[in-house]
N, C-alpha and C positions, 0 to 999 in steps of 0.2 A: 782600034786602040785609042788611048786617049793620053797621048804624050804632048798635049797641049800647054800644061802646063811648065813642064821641063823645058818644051824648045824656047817659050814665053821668058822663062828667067834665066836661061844660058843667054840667047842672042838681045833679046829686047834689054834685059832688066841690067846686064853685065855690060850689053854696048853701051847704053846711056848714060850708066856709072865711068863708063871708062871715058868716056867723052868729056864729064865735068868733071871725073879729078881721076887721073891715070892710076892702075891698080898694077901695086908692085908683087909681083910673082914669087911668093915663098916656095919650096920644093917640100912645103906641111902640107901643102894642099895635093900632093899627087895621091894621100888617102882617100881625102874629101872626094878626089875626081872617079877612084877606082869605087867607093860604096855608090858614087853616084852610077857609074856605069851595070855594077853589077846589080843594082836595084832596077836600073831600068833593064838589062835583059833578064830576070827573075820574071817580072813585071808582064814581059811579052813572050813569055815561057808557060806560065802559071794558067792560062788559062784553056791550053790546049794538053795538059795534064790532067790527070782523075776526071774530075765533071766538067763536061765540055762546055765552054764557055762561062763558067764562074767562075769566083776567087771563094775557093773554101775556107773554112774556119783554119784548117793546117796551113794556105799558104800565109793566112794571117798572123799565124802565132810564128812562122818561118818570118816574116817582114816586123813582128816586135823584137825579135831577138836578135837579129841582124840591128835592128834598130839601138836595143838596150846597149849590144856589143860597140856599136859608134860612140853612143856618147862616151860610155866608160873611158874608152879610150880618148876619147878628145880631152875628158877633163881628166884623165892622166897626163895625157899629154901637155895642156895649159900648166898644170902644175909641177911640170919639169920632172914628172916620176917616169916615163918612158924617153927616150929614143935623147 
């Protein structure tokens, strides 16, 4: 699996930020943390479903739409229409 990236910007990219200027903890981001969790175990799910060992065209239209569904929600959210 290639979760290289993910570990690369939680601990490298987030420790170093936190290092040169401390990051203040909003409770907006327990979304951000939960699409991020559920994309990565989707992610190590997906490929031991239907064809084994691919990412089919279905898990990909399942990861736009998850996708489309964040933003929406974020830029409702920045614009004070949800929560």
């Amino acid at each position: 699996m290639y979760y290289g990236s993910q570990i690369f910007n939680i601990f490298l990219i987030i420790g170093v930020s936190a290092i040169l200027c401390p990051i203040k903890y909003s409770v907006h981001y327990n979304f951000d943390i939960i699409v991020l969790l559920v994309g990565t175990i989707l992610f190590a799910i997906f490929p031991f479903t239907g064809k084994k060992h691919y990412m089919t065209r279905f898990n990909g239209i399942i990861y736009l739409i998850i996708y489309f569904i964040y933003i929406v929600y974020s830029i409702l959210m920045a614009n004070g229409n949800i929560g």
